[in-house]
Structures are given as C-alpha cells and as structure tokens.
N, C-alpha and C positions, 0 to 999 in steps of 0.2 A: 732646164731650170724653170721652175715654176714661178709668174709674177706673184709678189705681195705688197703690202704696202709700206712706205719706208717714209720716215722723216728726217730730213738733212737740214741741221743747224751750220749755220756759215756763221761765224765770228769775224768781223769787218771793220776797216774804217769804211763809214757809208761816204763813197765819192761819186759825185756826177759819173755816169757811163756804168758803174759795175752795176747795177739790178740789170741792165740789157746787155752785159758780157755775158752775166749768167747765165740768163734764160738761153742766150745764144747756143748756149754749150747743151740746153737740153735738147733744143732745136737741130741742133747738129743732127742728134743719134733719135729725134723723130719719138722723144717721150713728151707726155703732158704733164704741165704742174697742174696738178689737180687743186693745190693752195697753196696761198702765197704770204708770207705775215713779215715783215722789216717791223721793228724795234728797236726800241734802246736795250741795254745788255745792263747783266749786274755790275759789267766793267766801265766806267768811266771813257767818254768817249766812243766808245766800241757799239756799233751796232749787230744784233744780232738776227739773220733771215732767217725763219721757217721755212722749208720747201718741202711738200707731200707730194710722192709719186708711186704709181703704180708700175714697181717692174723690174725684173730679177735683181737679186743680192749684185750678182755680177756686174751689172751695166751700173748700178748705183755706185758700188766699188771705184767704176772707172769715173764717174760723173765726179766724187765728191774729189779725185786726183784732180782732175782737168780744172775744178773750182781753187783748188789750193793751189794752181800755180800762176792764178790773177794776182797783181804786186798787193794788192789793199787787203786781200786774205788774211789770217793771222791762220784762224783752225779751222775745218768744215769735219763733221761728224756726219754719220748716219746710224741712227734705230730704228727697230722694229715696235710696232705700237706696243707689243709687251713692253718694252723695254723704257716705253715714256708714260706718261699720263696726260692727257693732251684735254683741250675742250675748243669748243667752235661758238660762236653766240651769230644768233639770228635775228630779224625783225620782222613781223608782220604787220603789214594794214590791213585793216577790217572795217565795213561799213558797220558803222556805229549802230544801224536799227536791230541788225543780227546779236548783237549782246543780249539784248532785250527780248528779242522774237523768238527767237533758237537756243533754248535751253541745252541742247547741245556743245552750244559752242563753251558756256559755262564749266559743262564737263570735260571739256578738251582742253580749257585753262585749269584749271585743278588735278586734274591725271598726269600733266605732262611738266609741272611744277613752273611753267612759264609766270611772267608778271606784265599787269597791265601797267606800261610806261606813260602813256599820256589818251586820253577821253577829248574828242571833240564831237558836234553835232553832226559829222559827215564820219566819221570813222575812229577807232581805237586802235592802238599799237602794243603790239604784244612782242615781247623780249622771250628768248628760249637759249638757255645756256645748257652747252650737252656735247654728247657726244653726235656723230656727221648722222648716224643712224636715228637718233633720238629725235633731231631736229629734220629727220625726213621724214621720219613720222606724224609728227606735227604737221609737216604740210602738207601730206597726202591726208590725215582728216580734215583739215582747213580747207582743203583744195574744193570739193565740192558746193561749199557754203559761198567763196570767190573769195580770193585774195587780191589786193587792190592793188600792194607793193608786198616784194622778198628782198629781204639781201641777207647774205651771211657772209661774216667773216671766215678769214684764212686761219687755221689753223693754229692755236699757240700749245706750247707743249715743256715740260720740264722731266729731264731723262727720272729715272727712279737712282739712278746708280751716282756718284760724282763726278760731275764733269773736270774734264782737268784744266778749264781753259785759262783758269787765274794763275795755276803754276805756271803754264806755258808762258803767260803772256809778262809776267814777271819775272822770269830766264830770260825771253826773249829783251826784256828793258832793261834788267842787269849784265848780260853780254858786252 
C-alpha cells in the first residue's frame, strides 16, 4: 500500500490526558503528526482535533479505531485531501531595512497574496494563508533574504461532503 496524506478529525470532550492518549496511539505504530490543530467544534461543548499524517489508508484505518475507543471520543473520521478543503496560516519576521532595500521582497509579498501584520524599525511581519505547499514556497524565496522568526499553524480543514457528527451526537443524547 502506498502512503498518502490523510486528515483525522477526532470529535471530543477535551479532558486533561486525551491530546497525550492520542498521540500515544500514533506513537505506538511509529507514524508522525505531521499537524496538529484542537478546537472548538460547531457542537457545543465538543472539541474538535485535526490530525495530518503521512501513511497508508490502512494503518490510518486502524489508528482512527484505536482513537474511538478512548472513553471522551464521541466520532474520529479520516480524509483524503480531495475529500476536504483545508488551509494552514504562517508568520514571518523580516528585518525591516529589507522592505525598503530589496525590491524583491515587495514582489514576493504581492505574488503570494500574503499581508503585512505589523511594521517596526527592526522588522515586519508577514501573515500567509494557503495551502502547506504555498506557504513553502514563500519560505523558500524569504529564505535567502533571512528570516528572523517562522511558525505555522496546524492544519484546519472542513470535509467537502457532510459530516454526520451532529446526527451522531444527538442519537447519541437522545438514547
């Protein structure tokens, strides 16, 4: 079986211990979360994880089981990036003389539809919302100019198809 890339929505109560039961379970079987995104859910109370991992249908298969049978679980899914529409947002630091100096960099804020967040006399901060590839590319032209600071977020994602988790979860409280 060939790896690809998969997103696993977990539907949760968030309790102390379940983000490190999780992980444990990937741990186990020696996969990486390649991203990691907890949030609130469209459901009340219910938290919802994002998890991206690189690696067979199968082994994910078994992963999203092993997740569903932690007690705080309600639903865990997994897609394929066809099957969601996801985006990542990033930050860069820039020494602030490069705005001005390197016309360049003006073109690689413009090209990549990024926006400048905040201007000081020692550096600027550049926001890039995208996909994981978009936002590599951004930093691989940044890269040579220096980047001061990176960070990117994990992952957020919403499937294309319906999810079913509000039936479930309203069976599950009508029972």
């Amino acid at each position: 079986m060939k790896k690809e890339w998969f997103t696993i929505s977990v539907y949760a109560e968030n309790n102390v211990g379940l983000l490190n039961r999780i992980s444990g379970i990937f741990l186990k079987r020696h996969i990486n979360i390649e991203s990691l995104n907890v949030s609130k859910s469209e459901i009340e109370h219910v938290s919802k994880f994002t998890i991206v991992v690189n690696t067979t249908e199968d082994w994910t298969r078994k992963i999203v089981a092993q997740i569903e049978k932690q007690i705080e679980v309600i639903k865990a899914f997994y897609h394929t990036d066809d099957e969601t529409i996801y985006q990542e947002s990033a930050l860069f630091k820039i020494a602030s003389h490069l705005l001005f100096d390197e016309p360049q960099i003006q073109n690689i804020i413009s090209e990549s539809k990024s926006k400048i967040v905040t201007v000081s006399r020692e550096y600027f901060v550049l926001a890039k919302t995208g996909r994981r590839h978009e936002i590599d590319e951004m930093h691989d032209k940044l890269e040579p100019f220096g980047i001061m600071q990176f960070v990117r977020s994990g992952r957020i994602t919403v499937t294309k198809s319906e999810m079913p988790i509000t039936a479930i979860i309203n069976e599950a409280y009508q029972s």
